[in-house]
Each structure stands twice: as structure tokens, then as C-alpha cells.
N, C-alpha and C positions, 0 to 999 in steps of 0.2 A: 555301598548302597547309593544310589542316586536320590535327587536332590530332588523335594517338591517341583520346585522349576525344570530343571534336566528335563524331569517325564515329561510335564507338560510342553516343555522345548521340542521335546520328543515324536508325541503327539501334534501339535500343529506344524510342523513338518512333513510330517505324514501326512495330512489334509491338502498341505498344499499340491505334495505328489498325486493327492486323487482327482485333485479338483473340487473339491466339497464343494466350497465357498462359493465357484461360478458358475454354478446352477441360476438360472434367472428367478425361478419359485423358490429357491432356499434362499436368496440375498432380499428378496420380496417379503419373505417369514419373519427375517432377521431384523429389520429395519420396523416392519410391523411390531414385531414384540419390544422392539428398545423402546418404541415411541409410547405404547401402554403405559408399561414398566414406569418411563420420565412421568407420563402422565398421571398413573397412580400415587405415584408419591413428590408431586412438585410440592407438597408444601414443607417437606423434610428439607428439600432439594431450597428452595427459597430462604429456609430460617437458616442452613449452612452455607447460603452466601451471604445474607446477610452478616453471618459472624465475624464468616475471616475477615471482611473487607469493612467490616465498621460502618456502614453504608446505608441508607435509605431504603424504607421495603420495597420502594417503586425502581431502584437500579436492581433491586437483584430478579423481581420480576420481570425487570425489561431483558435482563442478560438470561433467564429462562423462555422467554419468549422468542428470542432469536435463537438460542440451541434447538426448541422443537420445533422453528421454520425451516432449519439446516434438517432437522430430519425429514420434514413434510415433504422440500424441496427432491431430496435424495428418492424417499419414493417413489415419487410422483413420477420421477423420470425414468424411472425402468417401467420398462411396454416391452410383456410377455409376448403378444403377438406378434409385432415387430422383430424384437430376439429370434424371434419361434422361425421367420419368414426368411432373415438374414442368413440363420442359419442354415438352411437349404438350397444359398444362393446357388452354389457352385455345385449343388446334385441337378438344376432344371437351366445348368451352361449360365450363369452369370455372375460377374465379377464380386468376389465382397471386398471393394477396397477400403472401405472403414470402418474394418473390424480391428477390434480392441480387446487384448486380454491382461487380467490382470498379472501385476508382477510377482503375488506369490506371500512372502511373509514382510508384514509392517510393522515397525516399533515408533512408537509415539511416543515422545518426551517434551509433554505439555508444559506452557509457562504457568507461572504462577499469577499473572495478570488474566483477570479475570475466568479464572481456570475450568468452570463448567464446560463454559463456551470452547473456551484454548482444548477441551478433549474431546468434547460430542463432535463439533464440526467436521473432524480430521478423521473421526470413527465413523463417520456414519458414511463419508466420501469413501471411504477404504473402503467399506464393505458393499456400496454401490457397484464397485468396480470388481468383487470378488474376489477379494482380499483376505487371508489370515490376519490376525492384528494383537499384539501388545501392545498395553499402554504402562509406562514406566510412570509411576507415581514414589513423590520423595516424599510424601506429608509435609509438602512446603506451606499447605493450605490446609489443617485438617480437619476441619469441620465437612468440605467440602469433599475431600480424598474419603474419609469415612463413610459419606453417604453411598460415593461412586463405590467403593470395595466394596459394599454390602450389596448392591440393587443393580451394576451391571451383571456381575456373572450370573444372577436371576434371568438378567431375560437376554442373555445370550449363548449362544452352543459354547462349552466350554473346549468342543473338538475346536475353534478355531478362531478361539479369543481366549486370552489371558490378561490376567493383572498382577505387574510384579511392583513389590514398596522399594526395590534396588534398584539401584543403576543395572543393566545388564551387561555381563560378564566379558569379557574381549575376546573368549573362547568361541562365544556367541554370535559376534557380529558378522563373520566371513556368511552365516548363513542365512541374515535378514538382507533379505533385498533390497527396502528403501527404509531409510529412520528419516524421521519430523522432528525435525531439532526445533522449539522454539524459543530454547535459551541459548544458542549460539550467539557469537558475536563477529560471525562473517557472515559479510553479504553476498559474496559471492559462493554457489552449492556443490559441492561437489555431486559424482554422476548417481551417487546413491544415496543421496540425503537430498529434504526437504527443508531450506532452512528459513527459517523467520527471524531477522537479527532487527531484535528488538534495541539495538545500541547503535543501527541505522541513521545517517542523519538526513533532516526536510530541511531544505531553503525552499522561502517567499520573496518575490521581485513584486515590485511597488514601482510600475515605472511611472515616468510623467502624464501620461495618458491612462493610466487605470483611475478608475473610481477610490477614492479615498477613504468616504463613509463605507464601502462596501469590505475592503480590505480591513479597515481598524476595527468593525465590530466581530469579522467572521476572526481574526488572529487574535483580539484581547478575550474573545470567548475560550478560547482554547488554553489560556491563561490564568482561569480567572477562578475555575473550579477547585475546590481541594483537592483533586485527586493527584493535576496534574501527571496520569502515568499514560498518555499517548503516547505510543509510540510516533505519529504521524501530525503530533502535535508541534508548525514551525520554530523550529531550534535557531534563524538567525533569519532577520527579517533586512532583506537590501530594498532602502528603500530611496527614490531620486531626490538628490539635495534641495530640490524646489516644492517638497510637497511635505519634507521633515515635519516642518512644524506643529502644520494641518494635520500630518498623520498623527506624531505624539500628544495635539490635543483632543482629537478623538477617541482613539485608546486612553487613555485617561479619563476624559467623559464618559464613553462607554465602560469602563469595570467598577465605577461608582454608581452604578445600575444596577449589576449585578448582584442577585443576591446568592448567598451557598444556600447550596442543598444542603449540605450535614454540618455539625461542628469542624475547624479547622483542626489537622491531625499535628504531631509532637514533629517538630523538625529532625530529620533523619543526619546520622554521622554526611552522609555526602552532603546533605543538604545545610552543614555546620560549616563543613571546607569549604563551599561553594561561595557561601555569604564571608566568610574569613578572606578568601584569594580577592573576592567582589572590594572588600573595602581597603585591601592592600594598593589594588588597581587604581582607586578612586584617590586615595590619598596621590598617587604620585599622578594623578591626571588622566589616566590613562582611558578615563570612561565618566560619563556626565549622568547623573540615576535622576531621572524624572519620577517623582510619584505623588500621590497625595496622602488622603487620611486613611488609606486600606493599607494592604499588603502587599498589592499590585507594583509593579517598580516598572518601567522602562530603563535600561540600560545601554548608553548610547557608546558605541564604541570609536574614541579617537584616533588609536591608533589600527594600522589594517591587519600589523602581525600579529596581535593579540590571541592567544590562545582562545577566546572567547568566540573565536569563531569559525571553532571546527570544534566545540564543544558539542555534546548530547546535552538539552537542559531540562531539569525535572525544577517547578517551581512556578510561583508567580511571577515569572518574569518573560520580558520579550527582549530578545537581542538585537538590536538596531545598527546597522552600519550604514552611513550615508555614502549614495555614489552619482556620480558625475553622468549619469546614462547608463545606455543600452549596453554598449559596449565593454564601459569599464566595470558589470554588473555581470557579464555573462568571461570575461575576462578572469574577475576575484575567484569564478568558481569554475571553472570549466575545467582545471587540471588538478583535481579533487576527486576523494573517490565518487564511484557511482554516490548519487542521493537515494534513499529510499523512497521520499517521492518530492514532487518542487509543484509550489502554486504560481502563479502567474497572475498578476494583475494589471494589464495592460488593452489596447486594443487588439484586436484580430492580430492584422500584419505586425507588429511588434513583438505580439506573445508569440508566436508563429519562427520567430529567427530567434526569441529566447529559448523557446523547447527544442527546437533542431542544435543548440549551441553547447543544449548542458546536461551531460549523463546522468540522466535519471530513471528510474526503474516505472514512473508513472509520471506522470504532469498532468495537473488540473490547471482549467485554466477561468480566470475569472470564476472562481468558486475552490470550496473545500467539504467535498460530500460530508456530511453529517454521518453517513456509515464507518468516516473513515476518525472522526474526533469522537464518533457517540456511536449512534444507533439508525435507526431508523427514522425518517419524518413522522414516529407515532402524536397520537391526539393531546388536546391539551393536559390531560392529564400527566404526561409525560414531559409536562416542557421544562421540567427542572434538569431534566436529562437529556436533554438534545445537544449535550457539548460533551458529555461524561463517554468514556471511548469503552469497547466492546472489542475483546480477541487481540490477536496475535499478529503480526505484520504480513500481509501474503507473503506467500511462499517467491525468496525472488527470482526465481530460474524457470517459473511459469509464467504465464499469462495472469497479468496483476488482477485481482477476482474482488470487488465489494464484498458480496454479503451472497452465499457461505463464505469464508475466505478461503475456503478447500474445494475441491472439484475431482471427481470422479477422473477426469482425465490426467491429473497426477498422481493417481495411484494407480495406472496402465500401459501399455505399451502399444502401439500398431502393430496387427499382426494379418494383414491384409492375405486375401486369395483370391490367386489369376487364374482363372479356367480358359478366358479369349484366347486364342492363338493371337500376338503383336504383330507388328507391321512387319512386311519381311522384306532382306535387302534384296537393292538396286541389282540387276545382272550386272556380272562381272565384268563386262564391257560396258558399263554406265560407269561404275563408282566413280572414276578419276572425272569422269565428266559435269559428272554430278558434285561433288568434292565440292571441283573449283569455280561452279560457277558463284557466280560474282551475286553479292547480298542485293535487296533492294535496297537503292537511298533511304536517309530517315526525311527527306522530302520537309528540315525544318525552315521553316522562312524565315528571314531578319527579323530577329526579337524588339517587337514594339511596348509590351506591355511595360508598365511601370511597375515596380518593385516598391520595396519598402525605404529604401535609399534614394532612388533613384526621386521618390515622393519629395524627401529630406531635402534633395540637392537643388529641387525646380520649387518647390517651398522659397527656397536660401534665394534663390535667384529673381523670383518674382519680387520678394521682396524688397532685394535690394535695387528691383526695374523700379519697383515702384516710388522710390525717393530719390535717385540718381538720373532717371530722365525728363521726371522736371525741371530737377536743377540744371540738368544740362540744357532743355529748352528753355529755361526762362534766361538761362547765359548767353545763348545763339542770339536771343533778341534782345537781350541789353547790348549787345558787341554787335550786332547789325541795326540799332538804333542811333549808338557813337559811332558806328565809321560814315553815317547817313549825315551827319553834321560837319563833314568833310568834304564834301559833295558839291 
């Protein structure tokens, strides 16, 4: 006898064969009724994130607040008439080259960081796109898992969504087209997963020319909260030996400001090893711990092989390593893996040859969206929350997405149609002629502009005009004043 799931396996398969789901009016229906549904019961939905996460009323409000933006958002953008228009491109002779069909069936395996969010967002894009969908819940959260099993399968077609509490089965997988991994721990996706590897790592560059005060508040912020669970929260801060100080005493200043949102939570077994390997390090020198009368710590790292700095860090802590410039900053880290994303805190042209130098899957620069530590710039009533982080890391084989962190365009494919007839070839007594003729020049002139180096090197030289040809003139006329008394 087959298996609850089987059937249902069975059944959304079969939808996907008809097409159910990529009806424009039925993905319109679907997204309508989930948003109700959230909406009739956010106050369930609110007091079971509140639970899991031990958390403040106004985080788990805020993290429902951006789930029903992700649906809003999802709506909003499917235009019936549009569809309706596309559709007929190619019956009145014109092209649809950017058409888009869904890929078929989705399995979703939300984190457990902030988990409402980690499953609406990635549901509601899939179903944008005309998507089948499972969501794979472990009860890793169950306050939160219990609400969703109860109040999704209400307000969605059960032809072509499911909720399963297991892992799904190996038997299974040949026939899901794309899985949402976002407890993986590769950053790089394979062609049929979506993956968010939340054990990604972020470097921050502090170079000589960045702002200091802007750097030490926007990184000790990220620091400074109990949660500490960004993923996108800077894991090793390079900052230029000439601004050390000023930086460490800023961060410092700044998280003696701070105050917590919630009570501080019970330190975790990693969070035990971490401070154990931390004071092994210290005893033998290896690291200098800046801090005051909180919990906050600077940790300066002396030596450069240090494990410490290709660590993932959960904690009050910021990891500092001092470096000598540009160079030997984008040198430490350039043959490392991809970063999951790197800030920048320098001028223009400086940030400009740092982001070109260092594999990362996004770079900010002179800044750190608050979408990507928190939430959104909401009102002051939220300002205890404007550093507390929200979702799952994008997906990194897409185009890096703010807020939703999911997008319709990763749960589809191009599936364009040409009705034009194309350009047709040369006659056969052209082609060779045609072949070979010869490209235009690229017509570039002798490269005048000055660069970022090139700034550096007439900087060094001006410099140096400007003390060595006095000296050198006021020596011409001491030595043509003495040879004048010979005369």
C-alpha cells in the first residue's frame, strides 16, 4: 500500500504534467489565499516566533512583516494582462524572447534561522513562477513548524503543494527539479539546487582612506546583539595598520552604547570551544583581546596563519587583523574561497581595485545594507532591531537579491519563441569575402588617464619635488656664491 507522501508524490507530479500551477489566474488565487490565511492568523504566527527564538515581540513582528512583503511583493508582479498579451506574441508574427516557464516540482529545506521568513519567501517566489512545491520541515523550530503544518495546507491547493516533517526520500529526488537547500554548507550550487550556505564566510577592508567612525559603528553593531546569528555578519575585519588604534577605540566606544534588545542567551557547546581555543591562543601570544566592562571583545590577531582567520564567527566578537595596505589586504585574501559577501571601506578608486581583486559573491561598499544584518530601515519603533538579521543567505548561483531573498527568476527557466525569420547568409560567392575581411581598429589613443597607482606614484614624486629641489636650489647658490669669492 503506498505511503501518505508516495500519493501525494504521486499527485504533484501529475500537476506538474498538466501544468496546473502556470495558469496566471491560478498562481494569482494561490498567492491571494496564502496572504489571507498569514493574515488571519499573524497573531498565532507572531507568539510562535516569539517562542522558538526567545526574542522580543517587535523581532518576531518585524520577521512577519517582511514575510507578507515577500508575498505582497510576489503578487503584485504577476500582470494578467501582460501574460494574456505575451502569450499571443507569436500567433500576430512576434517574437517572445522573454518567456519564462516554470521548472516543474520544488522541494524546499528551510533553515532554522529565522524560519517563517527562511519558508514563505522561497514559497511564495516558487509559486510566482508556477511551481509545484514541498516544504521539508524537521521540527527544528516547533512552535513555528506547528503553525505552518496546520494554516499552509488551508490556504493552498493540496494538488500542488505538500508538507512533509521528513527528510525526502533518495527514491524521490531524480524527480524534484530544483531543492532550496538552506542548511547546506557549500557555497558553490549545483545545477539543480538552490543553495544558501549559511557557514559562508564575509571579510571587511578598512583601508587608510575609509572613514573610521563609519566602519567601527556599522561592524561593532553587527557584534553587539545577542543573537549574533548573521550569516552576513563580518567574520574577519583587515584593517590598515595606521588606523588600528582609532578603529579599536571606536568599537569599543561604540558597543558601550549599546544596549540589548532581550536578555543575553546560555553560551552554546561551539560557543564554549571557541572561548577555550580563544584563551589557549592568548596565553601563547598569538592574539591581543581588547575589551571593556561588557561582553564585547576585539580580538587582535598577531599571527597571519592563525586559524582564526578563515573561521565562521558566532559571538561578540570582531576579528581584527592588521595589514600594511592595499595590496597586502587583497593578497591575505584573494586565493581563498569565494566570500559570501565583503564590505569595503575605502575611497572610490581604492574600493574599486579591492572589489575587482577579491572573489565575492556580492561587495558592498562604504556601507552594510541593514537588509542584510537586520531588516529593513523600519520606524523608530524598530530601532532596537535595525542590526538583528532576517532569512537565509541568497541563493549564491543567482543574482545576489536583498529583500525578498528569492525571486521568481530562480524558480524558471527561458523558454523563448521565434516566429522572425533571421538574417539569411551571404551568397556563396561572398562568404570567403566576407570571412576575411579585416575588423575595424579599436581606434584606442595613448592612455592618458591616471589610475589609482599611477595617483600613488606622482603623489611619491611630487612629494619628494617638493623637498629635494630646494635643497638642491639653495645648494646651486651656496656653490655659486663660493666659487664667486674666487673671482
Amino acid at each position: 500500500m503506498a505511503s501518505d507522501f508516495q500519493t501525494a508524490f504521486e499527485v504533484l507530479r501529475g500537476s506538474v504534467t498538466e501544468g496546473r500551477a502556470e495558469n496566471m489566474r491560478y498562481r494569482q488565487n494561490e498567492l491571494y489565499s496564502l496572504h489571507l490565511v498569514l493574515r488571519e492568523n499573524a497573531e498565532p504566527i507572531c507568539e510562535a516566533i516569539t517562542k522558538d527564538h526567545a526574542g522580543p515581540t517587535v523581532k518576531a513582528e518585524t520577521e512577519f512583516f517582511l514575510a507578507m512583503d515577500a508575498v505582497r511583493i510576489s503578487y503584485e508582479r504577476l500582470d494578467f494582462d501582460k501574460s494574456m498579451a505575451e502569450e499571443y506574441f507569436v500567433k500576430f508574427g512576434k517574437d517572445n524572447r522573454e518567456r519564462r516557464a516554470a521548472l516543474g516540482l520544488v522541494a524546499i529545506r528551510p533553515s532554522r534561522h529565522n524560519r517563517f521568513y527562511s519558508v514563505i519567501t522561497p514559497l511564495v517566489a516558487a509559486l510566482q513562477a508556477g511551481n509545484c512545491v514541498i516544504i521539508e520541515l524537521g521540527r527544528s523550530s516547533p512552535a513555528v513548524d506547528g503553525v505552518l503544518l496546520d494554516i499552509l495546507p488551508k490556504a493552498l491547493d493540496r494538488d500542488t503543494f505538500h508538507i512533509i516533517t521528513d527528510k525526502i526520500g533518495e527514491q524521490y529526488k531524480d524527480h524534484i527539479n530544483l531543492l532550496v537547500d538552506q542548511d547546506t554548507s557549500e557555497i558553490s550550487s549545483p545545477a539543480k539546487g538552490l543553495q544558501s550556505p549559511p557557514q559562508g564566510r564575509t571579510v571587511c577592508f578598512l583601508d587608510r582612506t575609509g572613514d573610521v567612525e563609519l566602519a567601527a559603528k556599522t561592524i561593532t553593531s553587527s557584534r553587539t546583539l545577542p543573537d549574533f546569528s548573521s550569516p552576513y555578519s563580518p567574520d574577519l575585519v583587515l584593517v590598515n595598520e595606521y588606523l588600528k588604534e582609532n578603529f579599536i577605540a571606536r568599537c569599543l566606544d561604540f558597543a558601550t552604547q549599546v544596549e540589548p534588545s532581550c536578555p543575553s542567551k546560555a553560551a552554546s557547546s561551539d560557543d564554549l570551544e571557541f572561548q577555550k581555543i580563544l584563551k589557549q591562543t592568548e596565553a601563547r601570544g598569538e592574539v591581543a583581546i581588547h575589551k571593556r566592562n561588557n561582553d564585547f571583545s576585539i580580538i587582535e590577531l598577531k599571527i597571519r596563519s592563525s586559524k582564526f582567520t578563515t573561521l565562521k564567527v558566532k559571538g561578540p566578537y570582531i576579528l581584527l587583523l592588521p595589514t600594511t595596505g592595499i595590496v597586502d589586504s587583497v593578497t591575505l585574501q584573494r586565493s581563498l574561497p569565494t566570500l559570501l559577501s565583503s564590505y569595503i571601506f575605502a575611497s572610490p578608486s581604492a574600493s574599486k581595485f579591492i572589489a575587482e581583486q577579491i572573489p565575492s559573491h556580492a561587495t558592498y561598499i562604504n556601507q552594510v545594507p541593514p537588509q542584510l544584518l537586520s531588516i529593513l530601515a523600519l520606524p523608530t519603533i524598530f530601532s532596537k532591531l535595525t542590526r538583528e538579521s532576517v532569512g537565509p543567505p541568497s541563493p549564491t548561483n543567482h543574482s545576489h537579491a536583498l529583500h525578498p531573498r528569492f525571486t521568481s527568476d530562480m524558480f524558471s527557466t527561458p523558454r523563448p519563441q521565434f516566429i522572425t525569420p533571421p538574417a539569411t547568409l551571404p551568397a556563396p560567392s561572398k562568404l570567403m569575402e566576407i570571412a576575411l575581411k579585416q575588423l575595424k581598429p579599436t581606434r584606442q589613443r595613448p592612455g592618458h588617464a591616471i589610475g589609482f597607482f599611477e595617483q600613488g606614484i606622482l603623489l611619491g614624486l611630487t612629494s619628494t619635488a617638493l623637498v629635494v629641489l630646494p635643497l638642491l636650489g639653495w645648494g646651486a647658490f651656496k656653490a655659486v656664491k663660493f666659487g664667486l669669492r674666487y673671482l
